[in-house]
N, CA and C of each residue as an Amber inpcrd file, in Angstrom:
protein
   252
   0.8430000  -1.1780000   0.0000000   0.0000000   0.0000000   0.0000000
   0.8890000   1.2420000   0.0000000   0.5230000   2.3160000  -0.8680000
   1.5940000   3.4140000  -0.9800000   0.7310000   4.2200000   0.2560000
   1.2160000   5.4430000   0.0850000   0.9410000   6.5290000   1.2340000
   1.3840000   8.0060000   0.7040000   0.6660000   8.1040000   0.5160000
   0.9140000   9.4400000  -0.2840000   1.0040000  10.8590000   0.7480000
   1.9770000  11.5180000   0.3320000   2.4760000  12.9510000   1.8550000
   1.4210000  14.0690000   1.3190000   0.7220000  14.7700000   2.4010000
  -0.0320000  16.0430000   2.1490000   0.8520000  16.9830000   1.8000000
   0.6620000  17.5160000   0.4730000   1.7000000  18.6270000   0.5000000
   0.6610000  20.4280000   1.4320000   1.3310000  21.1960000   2.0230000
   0.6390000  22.1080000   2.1340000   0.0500000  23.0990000   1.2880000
  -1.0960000  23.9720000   1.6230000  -1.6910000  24.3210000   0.4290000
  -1.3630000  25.9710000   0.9470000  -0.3470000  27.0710000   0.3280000
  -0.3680000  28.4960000   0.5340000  -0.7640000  29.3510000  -0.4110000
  -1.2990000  30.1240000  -0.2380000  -1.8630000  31.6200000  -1.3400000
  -0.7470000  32.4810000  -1.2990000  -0.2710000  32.6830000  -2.5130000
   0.3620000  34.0840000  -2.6670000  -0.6440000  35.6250000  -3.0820000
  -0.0550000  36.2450000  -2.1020000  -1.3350000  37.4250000  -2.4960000
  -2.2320000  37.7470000  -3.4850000  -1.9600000  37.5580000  -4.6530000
  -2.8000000  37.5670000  -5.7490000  -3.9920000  36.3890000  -5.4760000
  -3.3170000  35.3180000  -5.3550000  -4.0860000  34.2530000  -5.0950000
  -5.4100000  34.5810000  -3.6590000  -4.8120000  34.9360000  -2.9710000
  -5.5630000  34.9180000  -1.6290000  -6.5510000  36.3850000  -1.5320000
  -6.2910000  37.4730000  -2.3360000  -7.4980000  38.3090000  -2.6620000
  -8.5010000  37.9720000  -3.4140000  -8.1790000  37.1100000  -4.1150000
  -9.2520000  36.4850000  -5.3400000  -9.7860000  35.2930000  -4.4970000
  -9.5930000  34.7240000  -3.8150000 -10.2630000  33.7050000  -2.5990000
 -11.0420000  34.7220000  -1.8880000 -10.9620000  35.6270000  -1.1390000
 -11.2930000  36.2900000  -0.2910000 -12.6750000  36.6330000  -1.1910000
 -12.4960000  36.9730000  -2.7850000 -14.0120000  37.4100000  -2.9420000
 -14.6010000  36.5820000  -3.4030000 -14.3210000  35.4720000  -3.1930000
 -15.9930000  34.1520000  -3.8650000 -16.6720000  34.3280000  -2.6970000
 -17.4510000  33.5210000  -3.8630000 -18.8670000  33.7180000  -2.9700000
 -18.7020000  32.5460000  -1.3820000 -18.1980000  31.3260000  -1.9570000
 -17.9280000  30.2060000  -1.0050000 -16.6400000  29.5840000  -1.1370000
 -15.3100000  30.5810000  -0.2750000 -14.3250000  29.6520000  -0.2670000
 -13.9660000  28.9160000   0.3350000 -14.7760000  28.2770000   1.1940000
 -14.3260000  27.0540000   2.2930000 -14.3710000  25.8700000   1.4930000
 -15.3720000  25.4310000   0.3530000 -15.5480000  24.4820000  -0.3150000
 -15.0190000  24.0190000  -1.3050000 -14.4540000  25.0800000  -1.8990000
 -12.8420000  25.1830000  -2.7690000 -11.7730000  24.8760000  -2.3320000
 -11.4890000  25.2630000  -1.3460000 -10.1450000  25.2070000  -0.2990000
 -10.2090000  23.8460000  -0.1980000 -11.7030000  23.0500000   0.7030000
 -11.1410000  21.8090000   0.8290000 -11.1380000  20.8760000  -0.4950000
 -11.8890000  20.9340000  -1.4440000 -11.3140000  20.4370000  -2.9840000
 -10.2910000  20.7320000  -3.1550000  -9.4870000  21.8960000  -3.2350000
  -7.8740000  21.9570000  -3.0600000  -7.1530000  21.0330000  -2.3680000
  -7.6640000  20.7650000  -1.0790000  -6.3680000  19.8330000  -0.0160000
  -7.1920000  18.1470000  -0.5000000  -8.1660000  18.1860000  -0.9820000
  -8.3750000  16.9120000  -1.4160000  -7.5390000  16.1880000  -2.7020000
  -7.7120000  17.2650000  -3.8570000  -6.7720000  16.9300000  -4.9990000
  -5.5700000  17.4520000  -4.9880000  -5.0910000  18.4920000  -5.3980000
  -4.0670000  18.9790000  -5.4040000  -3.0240000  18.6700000  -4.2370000
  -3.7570000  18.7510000  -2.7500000  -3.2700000  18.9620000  -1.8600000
  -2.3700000  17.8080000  -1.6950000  -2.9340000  16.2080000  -2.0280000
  -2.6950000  15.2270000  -1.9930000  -1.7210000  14.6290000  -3.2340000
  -2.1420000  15.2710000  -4.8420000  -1.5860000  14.8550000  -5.3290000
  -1.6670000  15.7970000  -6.6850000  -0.2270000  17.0280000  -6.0470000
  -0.2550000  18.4830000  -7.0000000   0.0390000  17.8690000  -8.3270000
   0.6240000  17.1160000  -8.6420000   0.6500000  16.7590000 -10.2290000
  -0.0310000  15.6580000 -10.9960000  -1.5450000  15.7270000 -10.8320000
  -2.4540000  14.4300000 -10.9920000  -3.9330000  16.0800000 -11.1250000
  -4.6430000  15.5260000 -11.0050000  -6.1400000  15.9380000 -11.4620000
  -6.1710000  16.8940000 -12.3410000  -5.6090000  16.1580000 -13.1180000
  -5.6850000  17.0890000 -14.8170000  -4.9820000  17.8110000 -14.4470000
  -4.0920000  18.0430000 -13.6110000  -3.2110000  19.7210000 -14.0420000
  -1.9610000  19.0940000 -15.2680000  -1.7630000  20.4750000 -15.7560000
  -0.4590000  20.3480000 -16.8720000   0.4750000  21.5430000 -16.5680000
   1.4600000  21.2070000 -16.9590000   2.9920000  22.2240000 -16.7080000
   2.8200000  23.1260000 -17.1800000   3.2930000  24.1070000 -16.8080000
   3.1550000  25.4490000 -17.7940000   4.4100000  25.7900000 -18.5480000
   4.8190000  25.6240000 -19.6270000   5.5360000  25.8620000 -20.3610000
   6.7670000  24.5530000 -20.0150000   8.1670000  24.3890000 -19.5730000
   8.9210000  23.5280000 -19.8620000   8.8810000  23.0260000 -18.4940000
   8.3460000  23.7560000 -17.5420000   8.5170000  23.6490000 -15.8750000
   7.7210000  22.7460000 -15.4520000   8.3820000  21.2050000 -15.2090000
   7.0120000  20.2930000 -14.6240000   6.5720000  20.7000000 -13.0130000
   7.0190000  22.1220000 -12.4910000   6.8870000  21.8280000 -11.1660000
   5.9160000  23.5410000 -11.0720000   5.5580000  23.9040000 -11.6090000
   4.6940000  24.9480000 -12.7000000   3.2070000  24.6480000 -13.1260000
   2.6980000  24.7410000 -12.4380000   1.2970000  23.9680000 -12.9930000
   0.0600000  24.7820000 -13.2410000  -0.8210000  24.0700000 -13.5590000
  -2.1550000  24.4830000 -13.5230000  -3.1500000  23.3210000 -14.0780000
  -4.2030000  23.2270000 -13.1140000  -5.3550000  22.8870000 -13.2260000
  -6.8570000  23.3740000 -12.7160000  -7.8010000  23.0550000 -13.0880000
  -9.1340000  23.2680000 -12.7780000  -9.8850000  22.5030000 -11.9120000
 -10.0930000  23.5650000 -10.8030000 -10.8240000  22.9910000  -9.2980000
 -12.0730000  23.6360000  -9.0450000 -13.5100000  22.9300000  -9.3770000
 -13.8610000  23.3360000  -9.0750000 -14.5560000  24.7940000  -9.6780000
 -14.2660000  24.5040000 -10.9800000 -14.4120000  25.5790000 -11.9220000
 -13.2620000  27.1990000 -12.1410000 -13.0210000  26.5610000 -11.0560000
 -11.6060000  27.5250000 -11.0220000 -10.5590000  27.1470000 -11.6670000
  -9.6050000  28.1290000 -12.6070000  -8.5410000  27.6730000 -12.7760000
  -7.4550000  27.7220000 -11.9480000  -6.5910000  27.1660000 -11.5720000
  -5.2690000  27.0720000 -10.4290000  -4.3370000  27.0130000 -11.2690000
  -3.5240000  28.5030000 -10.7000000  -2.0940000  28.3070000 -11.0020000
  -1.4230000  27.9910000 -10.2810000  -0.7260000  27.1580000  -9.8920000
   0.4390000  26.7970000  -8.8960000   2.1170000  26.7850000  -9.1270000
   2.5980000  26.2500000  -7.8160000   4.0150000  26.1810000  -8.1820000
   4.2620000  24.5040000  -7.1700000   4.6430000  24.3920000  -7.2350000
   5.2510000  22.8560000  -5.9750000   6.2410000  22.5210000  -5.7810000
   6.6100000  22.7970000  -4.6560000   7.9900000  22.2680000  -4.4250000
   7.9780000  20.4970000  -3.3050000   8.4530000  19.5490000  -3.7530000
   8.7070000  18.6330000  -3.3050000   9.5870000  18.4720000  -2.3780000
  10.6050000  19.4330000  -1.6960000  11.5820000  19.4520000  -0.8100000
  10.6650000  19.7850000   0.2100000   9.7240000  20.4660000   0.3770000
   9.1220000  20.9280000   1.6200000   7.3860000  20.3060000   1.3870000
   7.2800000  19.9280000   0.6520000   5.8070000  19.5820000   0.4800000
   4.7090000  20.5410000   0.9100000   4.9720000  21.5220000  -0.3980000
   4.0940000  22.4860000  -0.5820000   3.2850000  23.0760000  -1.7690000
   2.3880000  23.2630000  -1.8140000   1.6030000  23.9470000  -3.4610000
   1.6040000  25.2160000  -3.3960000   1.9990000  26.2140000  -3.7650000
   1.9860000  27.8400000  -3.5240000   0.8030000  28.2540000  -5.0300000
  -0.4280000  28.3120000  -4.3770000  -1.4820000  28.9610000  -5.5090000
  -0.4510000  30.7290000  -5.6370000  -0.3600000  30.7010000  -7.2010000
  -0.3360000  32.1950000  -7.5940000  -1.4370000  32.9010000  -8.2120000
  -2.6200000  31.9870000  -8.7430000  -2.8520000  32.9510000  -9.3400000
  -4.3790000  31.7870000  -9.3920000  -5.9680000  32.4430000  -9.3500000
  -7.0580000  31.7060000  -9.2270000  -7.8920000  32.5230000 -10.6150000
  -8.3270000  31.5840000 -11.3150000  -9.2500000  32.3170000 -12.5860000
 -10.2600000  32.1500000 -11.9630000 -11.5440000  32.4530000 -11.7410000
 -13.1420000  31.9820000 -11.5650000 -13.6130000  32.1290000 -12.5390000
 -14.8790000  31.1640000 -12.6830000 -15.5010000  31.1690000 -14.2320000
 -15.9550000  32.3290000 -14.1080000 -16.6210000  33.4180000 -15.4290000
 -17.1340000  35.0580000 -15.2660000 -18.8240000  34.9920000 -14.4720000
């Protein structure tokens, strides 16, 4: 049986003003630590340009930009699209 490590989930300011104005971000957040949180390079995300550690995927109707670092087991959201 594998075991997969929680990576932590942080907002960089851009990220975390655009949380601050949905309508419901508690329910996003935990879809975040469910997928991403668990497994940042899996639920459809793709690299952004040559950087596999550069990502983005869609949570939730949101788009997620991220970054991940595997030395500290962390996802740093930069940047959140919401549908219009």
């Amino acid at each position: 049986m594998s075991h997969r490590h929680r990576h932590r989930i942080a907002y960089a300011p851009p990220a975390d003003d655009t949380l601050a104005k949905m309508a419901e971000p508690e329910p996003f957040r935990a879809e975040l630590e469910r997928t991403l949180g668990v497994d940042p390079y899996g639920h459809g995300s793709l690299p952004i340009g040559r950087w596999a550690d550069r990502r983005e995927a869609t949570v939730r109707g949101v788009i997620v930009r991220y970054y991940v670092s595997g030395s500290i087991l962390a996802v740093t959201v930069v940047r959140l699209i919401p549908e219009p």
